[in-house]
C-alpha positions, 0 to 999 in steps of 0.5 A, a space after each residue: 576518558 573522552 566525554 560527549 554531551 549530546 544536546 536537544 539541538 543534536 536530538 532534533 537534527 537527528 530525528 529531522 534526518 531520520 524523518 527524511 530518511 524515512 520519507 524516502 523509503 516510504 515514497 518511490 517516484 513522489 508516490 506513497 508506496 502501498 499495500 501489495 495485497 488487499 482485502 476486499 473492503 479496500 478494493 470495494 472503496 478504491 474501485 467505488 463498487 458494491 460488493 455484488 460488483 466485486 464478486 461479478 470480477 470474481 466471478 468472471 475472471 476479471 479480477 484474481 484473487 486469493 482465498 485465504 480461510 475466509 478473506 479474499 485478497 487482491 494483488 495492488 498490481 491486478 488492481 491497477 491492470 484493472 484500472 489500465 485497461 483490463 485484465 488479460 
């Protein structure tokens, strides 16, 4: 029978590992990457617009969006079009 005992150095390096790890899944470029979709509230916040302005994007096409019951969902891409440049 052949014993290992695993230390709390073993543990820490472990877990410092699996915390880089991580890090590199969730960052691509230096970028944390984000939401794919996102509610209205957080668009309003990362455009800094009122919500009369969001529903004008809407409205005009300026902006896509997806109706799900009650919620309205943006594409994080579309988003960062908008910001770019605009929508075509």
């Amino acid at each position: 029978m052949n014993v290992e005992l695993i230390t709390k150095e073993d543990l820490r390096e472990l877990e410092n590992k699996l915390l880089t790890e991580i890090k590199k899944i969730v960052q691509v470029d230096g970028e944390t990457v984000s939401k794919k979709w996102l509610k209205s509230n957080e668009v309003r916040k990362l455009l800094k617009i009122s919500p009369g302005t969001l529903q004008n994007l809407r409205i005009n096409g300026t902006l896509r969006f997806t109706r799900i019951g009650s919620i309205i969902y943006y594409k994080q891409e579309d988003i960062n079009r908008l910001l770019e440049g605009g929508l075509r």
